[in-house]
TORPA-4810 file (N, C-alpha, C, O; in nm, 3 decimals):
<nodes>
NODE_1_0.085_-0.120_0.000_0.000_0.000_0.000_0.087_0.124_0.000_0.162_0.146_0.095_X
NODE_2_0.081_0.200_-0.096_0.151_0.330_-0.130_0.169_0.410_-0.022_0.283_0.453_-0.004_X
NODE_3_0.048_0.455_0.088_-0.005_0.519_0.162_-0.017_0.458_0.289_0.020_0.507_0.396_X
NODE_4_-0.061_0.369_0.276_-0.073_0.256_0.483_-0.151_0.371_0.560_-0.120_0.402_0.675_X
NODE_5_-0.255_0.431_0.492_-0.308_0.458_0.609_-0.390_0.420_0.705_-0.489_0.357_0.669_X
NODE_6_-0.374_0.446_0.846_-0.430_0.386_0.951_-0.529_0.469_0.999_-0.523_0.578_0.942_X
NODE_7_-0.651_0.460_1.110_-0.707_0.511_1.134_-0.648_0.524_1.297_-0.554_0.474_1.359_X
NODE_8_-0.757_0.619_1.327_-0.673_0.644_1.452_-0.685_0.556_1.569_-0.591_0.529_1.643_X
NODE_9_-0.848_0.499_1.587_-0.899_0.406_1.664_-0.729_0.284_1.660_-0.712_0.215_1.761_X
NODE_10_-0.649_0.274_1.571_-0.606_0.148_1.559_-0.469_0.168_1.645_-0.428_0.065_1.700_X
NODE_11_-0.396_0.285_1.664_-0.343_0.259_1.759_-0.322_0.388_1.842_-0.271_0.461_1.757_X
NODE_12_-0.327_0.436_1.918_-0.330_0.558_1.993_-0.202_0.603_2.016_-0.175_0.723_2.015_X
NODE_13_-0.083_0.479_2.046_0.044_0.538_2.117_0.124_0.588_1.968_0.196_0.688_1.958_X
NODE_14_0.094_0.501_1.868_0.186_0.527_1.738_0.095_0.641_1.697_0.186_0.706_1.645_X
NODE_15_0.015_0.699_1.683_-0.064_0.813_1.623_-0.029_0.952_1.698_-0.027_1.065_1.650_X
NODE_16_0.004_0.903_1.853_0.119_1.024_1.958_0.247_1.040_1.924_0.285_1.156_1.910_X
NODE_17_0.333_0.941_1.907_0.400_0.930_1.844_0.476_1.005_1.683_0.581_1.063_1.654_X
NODE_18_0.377_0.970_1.627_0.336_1.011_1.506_0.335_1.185_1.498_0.416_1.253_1.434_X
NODE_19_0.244_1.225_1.564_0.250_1.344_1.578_0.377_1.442_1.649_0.395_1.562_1.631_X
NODE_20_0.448_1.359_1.725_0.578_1.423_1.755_0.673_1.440_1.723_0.756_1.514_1.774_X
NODE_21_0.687_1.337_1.572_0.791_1.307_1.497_0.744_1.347_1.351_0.823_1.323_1.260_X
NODE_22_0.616_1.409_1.319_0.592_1.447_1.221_0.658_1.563_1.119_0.641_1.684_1.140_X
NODE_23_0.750_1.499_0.986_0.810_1.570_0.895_0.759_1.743_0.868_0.644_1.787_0.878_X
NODE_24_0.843_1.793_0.845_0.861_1.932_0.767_0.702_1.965_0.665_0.620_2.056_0.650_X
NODE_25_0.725_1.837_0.618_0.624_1.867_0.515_0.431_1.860_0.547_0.325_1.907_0.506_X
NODE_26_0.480_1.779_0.638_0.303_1.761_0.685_0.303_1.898_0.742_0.206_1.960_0.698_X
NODE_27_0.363_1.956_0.808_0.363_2.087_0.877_0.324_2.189_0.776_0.287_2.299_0.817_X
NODE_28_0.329_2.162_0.625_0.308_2.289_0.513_0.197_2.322_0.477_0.123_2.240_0.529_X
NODE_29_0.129_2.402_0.411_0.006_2.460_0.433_-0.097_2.341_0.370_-0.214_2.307_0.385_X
NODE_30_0.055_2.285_0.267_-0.085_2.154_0.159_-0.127_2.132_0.230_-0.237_2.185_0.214_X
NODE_31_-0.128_2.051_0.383_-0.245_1.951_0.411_-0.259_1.970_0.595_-0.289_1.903_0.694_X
NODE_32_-0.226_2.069_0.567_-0.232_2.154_0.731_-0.378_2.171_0.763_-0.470_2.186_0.682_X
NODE_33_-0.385_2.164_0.908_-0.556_2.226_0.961_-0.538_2.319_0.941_-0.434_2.385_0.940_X
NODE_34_-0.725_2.362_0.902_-0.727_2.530_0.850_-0.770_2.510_0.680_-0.869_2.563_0.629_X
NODE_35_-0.695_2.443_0.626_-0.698_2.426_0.493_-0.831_2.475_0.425_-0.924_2.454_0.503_X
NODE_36_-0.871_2.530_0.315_-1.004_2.486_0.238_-0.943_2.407_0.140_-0.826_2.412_0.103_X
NODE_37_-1.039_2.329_0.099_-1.028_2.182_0.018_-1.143_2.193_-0.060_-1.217_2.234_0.030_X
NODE_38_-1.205_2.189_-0.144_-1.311_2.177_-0.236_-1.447_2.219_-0.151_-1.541_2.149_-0.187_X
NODE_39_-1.481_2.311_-0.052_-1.553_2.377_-0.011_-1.559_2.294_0.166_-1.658_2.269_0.236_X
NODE_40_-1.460_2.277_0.183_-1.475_2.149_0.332_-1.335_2.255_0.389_-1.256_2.298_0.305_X
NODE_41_-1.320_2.284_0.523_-1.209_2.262_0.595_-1.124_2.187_0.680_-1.179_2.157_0.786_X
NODE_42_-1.016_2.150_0.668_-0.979_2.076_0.722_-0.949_2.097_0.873_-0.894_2.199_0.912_X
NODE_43_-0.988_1.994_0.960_-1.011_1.942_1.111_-0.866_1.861_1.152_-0.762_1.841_1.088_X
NODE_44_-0.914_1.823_1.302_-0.790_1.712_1.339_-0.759_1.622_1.251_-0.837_1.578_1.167_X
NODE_45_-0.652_1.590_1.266_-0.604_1.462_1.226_-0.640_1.341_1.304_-0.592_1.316_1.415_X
NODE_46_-0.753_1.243_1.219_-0.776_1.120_1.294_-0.718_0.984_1.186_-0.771_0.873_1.183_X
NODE_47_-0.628_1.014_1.123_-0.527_0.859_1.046_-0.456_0.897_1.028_-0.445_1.018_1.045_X
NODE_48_-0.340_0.810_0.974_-0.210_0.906_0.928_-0.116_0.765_0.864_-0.144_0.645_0.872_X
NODE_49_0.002_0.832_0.801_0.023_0.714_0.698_0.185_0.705_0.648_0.257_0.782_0.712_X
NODE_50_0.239_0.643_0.569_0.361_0.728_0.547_0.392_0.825_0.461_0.477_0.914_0.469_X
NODE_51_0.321_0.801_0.386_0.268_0.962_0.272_0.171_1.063_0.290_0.178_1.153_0.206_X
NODE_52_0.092_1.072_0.366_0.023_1.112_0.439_-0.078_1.103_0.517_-0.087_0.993_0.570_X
NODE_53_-0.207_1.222_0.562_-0.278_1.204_0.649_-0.454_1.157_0.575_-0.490_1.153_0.457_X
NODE_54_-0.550_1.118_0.737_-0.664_1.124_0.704_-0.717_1.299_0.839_-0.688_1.319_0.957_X
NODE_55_-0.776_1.360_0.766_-0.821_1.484_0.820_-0.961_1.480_0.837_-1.022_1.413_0.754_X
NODE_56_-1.018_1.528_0.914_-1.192_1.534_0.977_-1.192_1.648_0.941_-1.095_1.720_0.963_X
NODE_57_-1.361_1.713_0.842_-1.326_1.836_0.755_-1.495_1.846_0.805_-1.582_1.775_0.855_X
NODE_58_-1.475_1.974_0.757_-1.626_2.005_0.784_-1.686_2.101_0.676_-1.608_2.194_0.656_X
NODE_59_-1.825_2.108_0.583_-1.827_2.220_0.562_-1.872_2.339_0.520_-1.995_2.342_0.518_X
NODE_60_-1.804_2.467_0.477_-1.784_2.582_0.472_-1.919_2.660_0.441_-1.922_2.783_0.439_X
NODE_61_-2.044_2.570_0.415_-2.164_2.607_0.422_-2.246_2.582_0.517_-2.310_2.672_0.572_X
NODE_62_-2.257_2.434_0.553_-2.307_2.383_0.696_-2.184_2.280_0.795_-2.128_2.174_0.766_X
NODE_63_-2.175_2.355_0.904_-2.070_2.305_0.998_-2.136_2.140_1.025_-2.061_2.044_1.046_X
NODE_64_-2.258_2.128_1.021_-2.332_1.984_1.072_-2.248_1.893_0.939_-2.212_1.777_0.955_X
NODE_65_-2.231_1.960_0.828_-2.148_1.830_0.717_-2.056_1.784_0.734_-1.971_1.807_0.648_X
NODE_66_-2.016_1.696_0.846_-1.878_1.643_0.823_-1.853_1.494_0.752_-1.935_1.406_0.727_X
NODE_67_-1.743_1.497_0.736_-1.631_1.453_0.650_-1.526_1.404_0.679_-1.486_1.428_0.793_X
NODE_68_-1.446_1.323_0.596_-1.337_1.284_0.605_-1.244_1.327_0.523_-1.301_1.314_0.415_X
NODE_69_-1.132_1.372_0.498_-1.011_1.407_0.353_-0.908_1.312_0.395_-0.864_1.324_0.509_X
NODE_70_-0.867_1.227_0.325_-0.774_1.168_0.289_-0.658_1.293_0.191_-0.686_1.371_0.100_X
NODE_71_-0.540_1.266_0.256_-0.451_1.338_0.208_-0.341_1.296_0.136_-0.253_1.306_0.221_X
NODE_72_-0.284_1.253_0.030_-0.149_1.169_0.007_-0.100_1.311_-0.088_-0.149_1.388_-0.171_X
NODE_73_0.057_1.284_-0.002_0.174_1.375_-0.040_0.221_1.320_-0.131_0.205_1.199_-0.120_X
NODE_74_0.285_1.355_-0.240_0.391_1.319_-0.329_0.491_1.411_-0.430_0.534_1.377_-0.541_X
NODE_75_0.514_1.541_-0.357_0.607_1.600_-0.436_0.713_1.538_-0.435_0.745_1.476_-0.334_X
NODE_76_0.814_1.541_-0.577_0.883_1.444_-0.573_0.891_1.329_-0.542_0.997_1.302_-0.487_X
NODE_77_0.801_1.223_-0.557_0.778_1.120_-0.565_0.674_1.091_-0.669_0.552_1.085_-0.647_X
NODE_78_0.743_1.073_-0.801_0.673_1.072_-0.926_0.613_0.891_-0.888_0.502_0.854_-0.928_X
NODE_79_0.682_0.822_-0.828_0.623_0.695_-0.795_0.511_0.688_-0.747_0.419_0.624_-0.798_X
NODE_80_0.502_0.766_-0.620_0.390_0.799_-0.494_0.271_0.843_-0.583_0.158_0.797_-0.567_X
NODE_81_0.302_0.939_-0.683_0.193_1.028_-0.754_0.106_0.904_-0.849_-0.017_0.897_-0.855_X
NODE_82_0.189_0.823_-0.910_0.159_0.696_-1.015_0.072_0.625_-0.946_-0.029_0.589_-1.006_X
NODE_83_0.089_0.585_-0.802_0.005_0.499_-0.767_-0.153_0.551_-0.693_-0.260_0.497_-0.665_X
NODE_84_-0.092_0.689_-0.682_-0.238_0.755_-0.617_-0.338_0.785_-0.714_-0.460_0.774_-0.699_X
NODE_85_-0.275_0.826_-0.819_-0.344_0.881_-0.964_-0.443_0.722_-0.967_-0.561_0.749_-0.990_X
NODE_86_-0.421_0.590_-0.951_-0.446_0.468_-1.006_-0.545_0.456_-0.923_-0.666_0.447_-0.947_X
NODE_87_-0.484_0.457_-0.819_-0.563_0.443_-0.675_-0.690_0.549_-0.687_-0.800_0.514_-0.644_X
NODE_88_-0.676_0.648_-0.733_-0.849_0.675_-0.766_-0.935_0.714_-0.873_-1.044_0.770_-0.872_X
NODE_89_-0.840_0.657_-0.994_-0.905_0.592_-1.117_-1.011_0.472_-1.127_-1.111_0.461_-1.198_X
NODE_90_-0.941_0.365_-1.010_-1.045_0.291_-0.966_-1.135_0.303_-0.851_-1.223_0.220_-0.826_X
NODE_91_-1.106_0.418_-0.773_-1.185_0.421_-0.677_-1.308_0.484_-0.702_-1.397_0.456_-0.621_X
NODE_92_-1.337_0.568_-0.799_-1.420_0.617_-0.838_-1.509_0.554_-0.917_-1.627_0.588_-0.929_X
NODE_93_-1.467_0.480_-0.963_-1.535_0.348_-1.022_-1.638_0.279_-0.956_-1.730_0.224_-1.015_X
NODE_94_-1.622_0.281_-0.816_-1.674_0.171_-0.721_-1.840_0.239_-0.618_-1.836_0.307_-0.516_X
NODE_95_-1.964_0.190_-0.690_-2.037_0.214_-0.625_-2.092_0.112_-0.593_-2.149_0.055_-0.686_X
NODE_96_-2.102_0.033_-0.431_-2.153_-0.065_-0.330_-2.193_-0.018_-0.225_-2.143_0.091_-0.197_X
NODE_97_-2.282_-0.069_-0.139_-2.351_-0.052_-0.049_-2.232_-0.050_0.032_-2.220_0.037_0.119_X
NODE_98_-2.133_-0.146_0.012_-2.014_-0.233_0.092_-1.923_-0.150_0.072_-1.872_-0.125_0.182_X
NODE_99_-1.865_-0.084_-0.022_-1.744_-0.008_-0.037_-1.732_0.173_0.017_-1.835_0.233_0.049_X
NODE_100_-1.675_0.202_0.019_-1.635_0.325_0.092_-1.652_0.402_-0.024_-1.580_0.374_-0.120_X
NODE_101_-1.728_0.489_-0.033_-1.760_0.644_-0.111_-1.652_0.712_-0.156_-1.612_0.782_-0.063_X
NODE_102_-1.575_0.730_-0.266_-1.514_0.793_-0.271_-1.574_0.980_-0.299_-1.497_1.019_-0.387_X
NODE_103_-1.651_1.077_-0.271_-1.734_1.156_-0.248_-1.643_1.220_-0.369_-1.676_1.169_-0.476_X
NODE_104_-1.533_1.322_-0.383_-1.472_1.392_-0.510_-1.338_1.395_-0.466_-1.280_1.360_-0.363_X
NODE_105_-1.298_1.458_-0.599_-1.111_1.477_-0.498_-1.072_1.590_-0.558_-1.150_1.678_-0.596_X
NODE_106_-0.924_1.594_-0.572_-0.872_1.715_-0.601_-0.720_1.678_-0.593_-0.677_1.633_-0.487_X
NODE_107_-0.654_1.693_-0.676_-0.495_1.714_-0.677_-0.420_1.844_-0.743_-0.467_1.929_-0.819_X
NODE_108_-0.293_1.831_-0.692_-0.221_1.946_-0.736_-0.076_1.886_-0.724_-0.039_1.770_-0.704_X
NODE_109_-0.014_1.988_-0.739_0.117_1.972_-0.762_0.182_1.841_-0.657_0.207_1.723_-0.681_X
NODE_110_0.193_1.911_-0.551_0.203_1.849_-0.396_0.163_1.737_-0.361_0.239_1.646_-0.329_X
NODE_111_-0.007_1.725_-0.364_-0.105_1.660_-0.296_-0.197_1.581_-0.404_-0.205_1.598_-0.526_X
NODE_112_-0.263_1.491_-0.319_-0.404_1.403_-0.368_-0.505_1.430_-0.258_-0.495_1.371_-0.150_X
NODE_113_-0.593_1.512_-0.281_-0.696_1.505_-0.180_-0.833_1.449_-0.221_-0.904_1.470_-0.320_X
NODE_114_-0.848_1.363_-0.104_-0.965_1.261_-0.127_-1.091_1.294_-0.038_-1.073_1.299_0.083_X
NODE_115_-1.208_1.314_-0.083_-1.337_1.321_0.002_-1.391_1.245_0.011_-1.413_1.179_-0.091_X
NODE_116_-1.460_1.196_0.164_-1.490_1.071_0.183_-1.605_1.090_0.272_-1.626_1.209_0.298_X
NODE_117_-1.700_0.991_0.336_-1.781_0.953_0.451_-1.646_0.989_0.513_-1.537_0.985_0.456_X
NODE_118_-1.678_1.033_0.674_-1.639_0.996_0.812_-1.748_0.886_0.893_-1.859_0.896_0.944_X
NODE_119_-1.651_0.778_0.871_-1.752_0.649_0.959_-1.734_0.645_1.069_-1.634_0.700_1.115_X
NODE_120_-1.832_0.573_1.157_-1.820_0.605_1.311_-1.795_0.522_1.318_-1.842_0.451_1.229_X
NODE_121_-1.719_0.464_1.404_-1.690_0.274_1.431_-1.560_0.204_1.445_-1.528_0.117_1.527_X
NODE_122_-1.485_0.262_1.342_-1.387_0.187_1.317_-1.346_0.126_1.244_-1.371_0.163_1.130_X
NODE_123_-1.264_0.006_1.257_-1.240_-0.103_1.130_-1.265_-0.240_1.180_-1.323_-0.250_1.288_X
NODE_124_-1.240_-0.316_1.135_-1.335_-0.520_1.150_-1.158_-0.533_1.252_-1.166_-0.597_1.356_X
NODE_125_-1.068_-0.494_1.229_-0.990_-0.511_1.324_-0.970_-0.474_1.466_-0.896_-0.519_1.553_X
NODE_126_-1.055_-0.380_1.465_-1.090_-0.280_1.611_-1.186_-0.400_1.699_-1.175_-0.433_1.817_X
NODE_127_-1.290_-0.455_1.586_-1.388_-0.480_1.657_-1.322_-0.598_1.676_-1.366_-0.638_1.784_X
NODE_128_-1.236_-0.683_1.632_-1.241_-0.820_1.709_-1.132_-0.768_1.792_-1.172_-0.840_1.884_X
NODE_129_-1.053_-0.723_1.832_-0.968_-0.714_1.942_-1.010_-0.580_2.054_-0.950_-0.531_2.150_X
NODE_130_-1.101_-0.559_2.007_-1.206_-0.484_2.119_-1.268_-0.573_2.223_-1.252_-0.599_2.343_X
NODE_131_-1.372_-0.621_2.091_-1.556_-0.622_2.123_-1.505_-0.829_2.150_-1.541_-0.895_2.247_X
NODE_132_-1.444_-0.864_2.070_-1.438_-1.014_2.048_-1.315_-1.045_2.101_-1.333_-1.125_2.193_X
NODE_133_-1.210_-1.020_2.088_-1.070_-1.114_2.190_-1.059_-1.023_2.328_-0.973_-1.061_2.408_X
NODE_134_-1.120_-0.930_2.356_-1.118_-0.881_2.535_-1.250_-0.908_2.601_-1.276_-0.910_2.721_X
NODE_135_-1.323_-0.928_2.505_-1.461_-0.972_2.589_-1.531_-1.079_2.672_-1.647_-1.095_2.635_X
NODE_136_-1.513_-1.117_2.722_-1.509_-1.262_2.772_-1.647_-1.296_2.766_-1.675_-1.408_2.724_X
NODE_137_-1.742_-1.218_2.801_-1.850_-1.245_2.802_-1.983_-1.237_2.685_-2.104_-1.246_2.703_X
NODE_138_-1.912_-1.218_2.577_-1.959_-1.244_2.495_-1.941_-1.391_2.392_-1.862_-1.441_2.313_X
NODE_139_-2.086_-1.419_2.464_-2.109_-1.588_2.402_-2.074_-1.591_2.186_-2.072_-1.514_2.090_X
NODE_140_-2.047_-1.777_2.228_-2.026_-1.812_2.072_-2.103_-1.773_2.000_-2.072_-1.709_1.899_X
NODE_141_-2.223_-1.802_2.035_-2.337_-1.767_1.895_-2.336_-1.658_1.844_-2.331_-1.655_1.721_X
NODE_142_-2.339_-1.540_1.916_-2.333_-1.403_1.892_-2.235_-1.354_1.817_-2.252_-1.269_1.729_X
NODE_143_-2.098_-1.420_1.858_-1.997_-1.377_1.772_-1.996_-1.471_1.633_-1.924_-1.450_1.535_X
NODE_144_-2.080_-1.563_1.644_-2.033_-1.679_1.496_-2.142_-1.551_1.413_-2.119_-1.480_1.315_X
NODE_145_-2.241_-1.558_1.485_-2.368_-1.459_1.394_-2.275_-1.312_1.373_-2.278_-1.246_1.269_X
NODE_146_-2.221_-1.288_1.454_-2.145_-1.124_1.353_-2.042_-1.183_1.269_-2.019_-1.106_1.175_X
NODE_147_-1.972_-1.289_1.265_-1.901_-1.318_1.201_-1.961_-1.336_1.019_-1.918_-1.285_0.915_X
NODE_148_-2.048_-1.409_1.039_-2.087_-1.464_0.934_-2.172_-1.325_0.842_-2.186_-1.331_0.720_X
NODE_149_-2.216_-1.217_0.916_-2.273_-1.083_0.882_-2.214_-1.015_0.832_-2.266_-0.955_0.739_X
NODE_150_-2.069_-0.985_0.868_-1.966_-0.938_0.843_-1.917_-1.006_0.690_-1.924_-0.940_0.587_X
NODE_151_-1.861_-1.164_0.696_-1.811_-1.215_0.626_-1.935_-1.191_0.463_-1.899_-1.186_0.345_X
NODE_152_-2.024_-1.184_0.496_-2.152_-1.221_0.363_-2.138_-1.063_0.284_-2.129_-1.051_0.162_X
NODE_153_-2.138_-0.927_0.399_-2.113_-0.840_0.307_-1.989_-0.807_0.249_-1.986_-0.743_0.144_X
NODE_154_-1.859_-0.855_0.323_-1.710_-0.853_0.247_-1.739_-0.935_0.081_-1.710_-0.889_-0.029_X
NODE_155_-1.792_-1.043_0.107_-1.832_-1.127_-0.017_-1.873_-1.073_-0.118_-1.819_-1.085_-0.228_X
NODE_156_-1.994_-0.991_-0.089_-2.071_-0.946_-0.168_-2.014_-0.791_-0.238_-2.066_-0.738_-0.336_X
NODE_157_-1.925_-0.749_-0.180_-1.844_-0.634_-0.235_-1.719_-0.684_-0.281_-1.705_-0.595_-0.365_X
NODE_158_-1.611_-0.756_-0.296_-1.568_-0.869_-0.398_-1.620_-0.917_-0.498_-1.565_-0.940_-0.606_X
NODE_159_-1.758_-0.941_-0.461_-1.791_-1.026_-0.621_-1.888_-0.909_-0.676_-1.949_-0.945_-0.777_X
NODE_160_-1.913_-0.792_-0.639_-1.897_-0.672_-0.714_-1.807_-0.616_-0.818_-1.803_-0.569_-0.931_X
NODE_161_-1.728_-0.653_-0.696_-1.552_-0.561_-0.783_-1.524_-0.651_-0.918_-1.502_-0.618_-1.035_X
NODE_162_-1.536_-0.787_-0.847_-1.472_-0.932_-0.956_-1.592_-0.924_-1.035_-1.555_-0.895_-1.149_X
NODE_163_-1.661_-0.930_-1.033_-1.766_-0.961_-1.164_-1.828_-0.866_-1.229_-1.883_-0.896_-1.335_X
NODE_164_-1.835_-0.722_-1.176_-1.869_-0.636_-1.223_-1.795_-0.520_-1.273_-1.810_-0.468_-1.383_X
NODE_165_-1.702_-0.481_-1.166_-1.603_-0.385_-1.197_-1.474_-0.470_-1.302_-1.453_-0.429_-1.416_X
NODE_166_-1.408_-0.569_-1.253_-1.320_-0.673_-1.274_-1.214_-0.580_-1.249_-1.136_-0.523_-1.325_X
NODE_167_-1.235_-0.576_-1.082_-1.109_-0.460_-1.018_-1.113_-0.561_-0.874_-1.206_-0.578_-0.795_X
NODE_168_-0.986_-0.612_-0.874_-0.886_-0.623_-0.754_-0.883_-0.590_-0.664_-0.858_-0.470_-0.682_X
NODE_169_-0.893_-0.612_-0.517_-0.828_-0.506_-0.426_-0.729_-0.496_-0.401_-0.668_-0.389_-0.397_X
NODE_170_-0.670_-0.639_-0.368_-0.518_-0.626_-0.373_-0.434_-0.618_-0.275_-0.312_-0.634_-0.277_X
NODE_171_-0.529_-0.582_-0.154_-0.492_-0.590_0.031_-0.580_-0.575_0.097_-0.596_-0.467_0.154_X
NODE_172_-0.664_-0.675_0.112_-0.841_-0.727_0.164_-0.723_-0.732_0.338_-0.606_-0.769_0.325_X
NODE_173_-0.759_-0.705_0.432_-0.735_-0.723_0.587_-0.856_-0.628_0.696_-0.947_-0.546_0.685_X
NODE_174_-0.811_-0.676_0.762_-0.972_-0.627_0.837_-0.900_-0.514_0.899_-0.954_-0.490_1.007_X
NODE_175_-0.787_-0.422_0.873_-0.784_-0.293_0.887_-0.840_-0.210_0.759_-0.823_-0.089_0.741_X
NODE_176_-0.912_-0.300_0.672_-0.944_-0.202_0.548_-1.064_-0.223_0.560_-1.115_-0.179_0.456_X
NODE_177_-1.159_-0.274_0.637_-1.320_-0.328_0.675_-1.310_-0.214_0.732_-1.216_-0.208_0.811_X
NODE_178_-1.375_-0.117_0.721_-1.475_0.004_0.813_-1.592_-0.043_0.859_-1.684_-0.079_0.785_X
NODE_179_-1.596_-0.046_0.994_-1.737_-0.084_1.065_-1.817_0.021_1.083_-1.795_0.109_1.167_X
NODE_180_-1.920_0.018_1.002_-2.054_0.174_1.023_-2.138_0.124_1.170_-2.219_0.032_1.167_X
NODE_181_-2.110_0.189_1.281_-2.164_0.159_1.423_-2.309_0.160_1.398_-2.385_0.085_1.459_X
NODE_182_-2.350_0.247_1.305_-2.494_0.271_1.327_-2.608_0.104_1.301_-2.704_0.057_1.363_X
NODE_183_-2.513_0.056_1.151_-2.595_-0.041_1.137_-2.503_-0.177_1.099_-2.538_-0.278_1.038_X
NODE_184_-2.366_-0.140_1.162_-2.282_-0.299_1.173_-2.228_-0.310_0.983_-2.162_-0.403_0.937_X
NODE_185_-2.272_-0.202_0.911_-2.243_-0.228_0.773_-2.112_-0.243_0.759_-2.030_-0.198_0.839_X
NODE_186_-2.090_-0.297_0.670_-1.892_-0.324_0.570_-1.867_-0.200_0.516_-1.950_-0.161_0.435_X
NODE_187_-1.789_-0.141_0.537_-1.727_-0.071_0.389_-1.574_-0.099_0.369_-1.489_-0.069_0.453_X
NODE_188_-1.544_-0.164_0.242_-1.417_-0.200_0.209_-1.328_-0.054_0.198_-1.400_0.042_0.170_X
NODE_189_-1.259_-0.039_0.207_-1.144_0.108_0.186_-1.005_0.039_0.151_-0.949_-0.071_0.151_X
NODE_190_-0.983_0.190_0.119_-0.838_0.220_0.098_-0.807_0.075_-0.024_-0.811_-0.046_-0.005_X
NODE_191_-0.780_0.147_-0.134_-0.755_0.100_-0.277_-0.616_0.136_-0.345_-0.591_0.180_-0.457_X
NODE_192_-0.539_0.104_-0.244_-0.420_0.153_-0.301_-0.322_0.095_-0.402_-0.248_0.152_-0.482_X
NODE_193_-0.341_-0.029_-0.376_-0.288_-0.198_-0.448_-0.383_-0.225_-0.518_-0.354_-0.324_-0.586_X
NODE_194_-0.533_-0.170_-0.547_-0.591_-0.218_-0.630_-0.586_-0.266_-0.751_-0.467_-0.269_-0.784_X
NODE_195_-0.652_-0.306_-0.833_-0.587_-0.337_-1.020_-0.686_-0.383_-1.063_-0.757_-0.479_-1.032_X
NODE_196_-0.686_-0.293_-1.153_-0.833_-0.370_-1.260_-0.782_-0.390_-1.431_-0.721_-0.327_-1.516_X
NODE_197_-0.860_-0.537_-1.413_-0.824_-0.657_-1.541_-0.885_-0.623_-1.680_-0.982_-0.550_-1.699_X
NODE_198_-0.832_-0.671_-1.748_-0.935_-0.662_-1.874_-1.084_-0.734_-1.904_-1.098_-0.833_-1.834_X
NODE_199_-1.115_-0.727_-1.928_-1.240_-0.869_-1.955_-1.224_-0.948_-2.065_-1.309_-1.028_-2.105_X
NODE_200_-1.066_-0.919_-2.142_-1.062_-0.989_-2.272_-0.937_-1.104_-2.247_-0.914_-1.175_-2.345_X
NODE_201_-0.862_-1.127_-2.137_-0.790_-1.215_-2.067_-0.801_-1.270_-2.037_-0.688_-1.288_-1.990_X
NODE_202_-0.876_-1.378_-1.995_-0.902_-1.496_-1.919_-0.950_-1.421_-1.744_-0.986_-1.308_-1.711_X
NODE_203_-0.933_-1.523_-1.681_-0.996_-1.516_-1.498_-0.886_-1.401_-1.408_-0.764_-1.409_-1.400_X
NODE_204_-0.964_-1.308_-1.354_-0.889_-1.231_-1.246_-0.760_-1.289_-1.177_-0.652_-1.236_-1.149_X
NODE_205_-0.828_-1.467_-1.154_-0.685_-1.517_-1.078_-0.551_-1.510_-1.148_-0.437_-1.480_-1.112_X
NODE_206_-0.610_-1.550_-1.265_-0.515_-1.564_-1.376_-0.395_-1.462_-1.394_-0.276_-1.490_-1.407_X
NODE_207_-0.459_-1.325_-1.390_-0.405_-1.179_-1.399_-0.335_-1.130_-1.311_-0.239_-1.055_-1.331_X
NODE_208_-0.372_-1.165_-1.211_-0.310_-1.081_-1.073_-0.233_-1.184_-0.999_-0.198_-1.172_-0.882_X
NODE_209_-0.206_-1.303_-1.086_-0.052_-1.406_-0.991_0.075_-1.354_-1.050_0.183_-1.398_-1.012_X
</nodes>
C-alpha cells in the first residue's frame, strides 16, 4: 500500500507518536488544519500514513457536514503520484452498499486530496480485538452470527468488484473493513494496491498471480 493509512482508533500510542515526529512537510500549508479543500475545511487529524494524512473536515456552508479528507503527499515522488493517480481511477469506479464512497477529490502539484464519509466505528480489526478477543462475556453464537454478517457483506463487495467492476483489491485485511456503528455495515477502503483486469484475458486469478 503506497499510503498505509491507519485510522486512529487502531493505535493511539503510534498516532502520539506520530504526531511528535511528524516531517517538515506535513507541517506545510498543503495539508495543514485550517486548509479549504473543495468547499470542506480541514479538522484534526484522525489517520495518518507514510505519505500522508486522514483529516476530519467540515463544511464551509453547513458546519453539521462532516467529512473525512484523505490526504497523500507526493512531491517528488513521481512513484507515490503513479500509484495515487491509479488508486483513484479505480476508486471512483466503485459504487456498493459495501465499499467506501469515494465523495470527489482534487490534486495538485504536492497533494491528492480525497473526500470521503467519516464512519463512526472503526475497522473489522478494532472490533475483534475490542468487542471479540477482550470480551469474555460475549457468548459463541453471537460472535459466529457477527461473524458470518460481516463475512456475507465482504463477499458481496468482492464479487462486485470481480464480476462487475473486474477490479482487484489487492490488500483485503480487516484494517481495510470500516465498521458503520450505526448499522454494523462493511465498507471495504483504501484501494491503493488495487488493479483492474481486462475482460478480454481470461480469470482475475489468472491476472493478478
Amino acid at each position: 500500500n503506497v499510503d498505509g493509512l491507519k485510522t486512529e482508533s487502531s493505535s493511539f500510542s503510534s498516532l502520539a507518536e506520530y504526531n511528535n515526529n511528524i516531517d517538515q512537510f506535513t507541517k506545510k500549508k498543503s495539508i495543514s488544519k485550517g486548509l479549504e479543500v473543495m468547499g470542506y475545511q480541514l479538522d484534526k487529524m484522525i489517520g495518518y500514513g507514510a505519505w500522508g494524512v486522514i483529516r476530519e473536515c467540515h463544511s464551509l456552508t453547513d458546519t453539521s457536514d462532516i467529512k473525512a479528507m484523505k490526504i497523500v503527499r507526493f512531491k517528488h515522488h513521481a512513484d507515490v503520484k503513479k500509484s495515487v493517480l491509479n488508486e483513484v481511477k479505480i476508486w471512483k469506479q466503485l459504487h456498493h452498499p459495501n465499499i467506501l464512497c469515494l465523495v470527489t477529490y482534487h490534486y495538485d502539484d504536492h497533494a491528492m486530496f480525497c473526500l470521503m464519509d467519516k464512519i463512526q466505528g472503526g475497522t473489522l480489526y478494532d472490533v475483534v480485538a475490542k468487542n471479540w478477543h477482550l470480551n469474555e462475556s460475549l457468548d459463541l453464537h453471537t460472535r459466529s452470527k457477527e461473524v458470518v454478517q460481516f463475512a456475507l457483506q465482504i463477499i458481496d463487495a468482492l464479487k462486485y468488484m470481480h464480476s462487475e467492476k473486474r477490479i482487484v483489491h489487492g490488500d483485503l485485511k480487516l484494517e481495510n473493513c470500516l465498521v458503520n456503528e450505526s448499522d454494523n455495515r462493511i465498507l471495504l477502503c483504501d484501494f491503493g494496491m488495487a488493479r483492474s483486469c481486462s475482460a478480454h484475458t481470461g480469470t482475475l486469478a489468472a491476472q493478478v498471480r
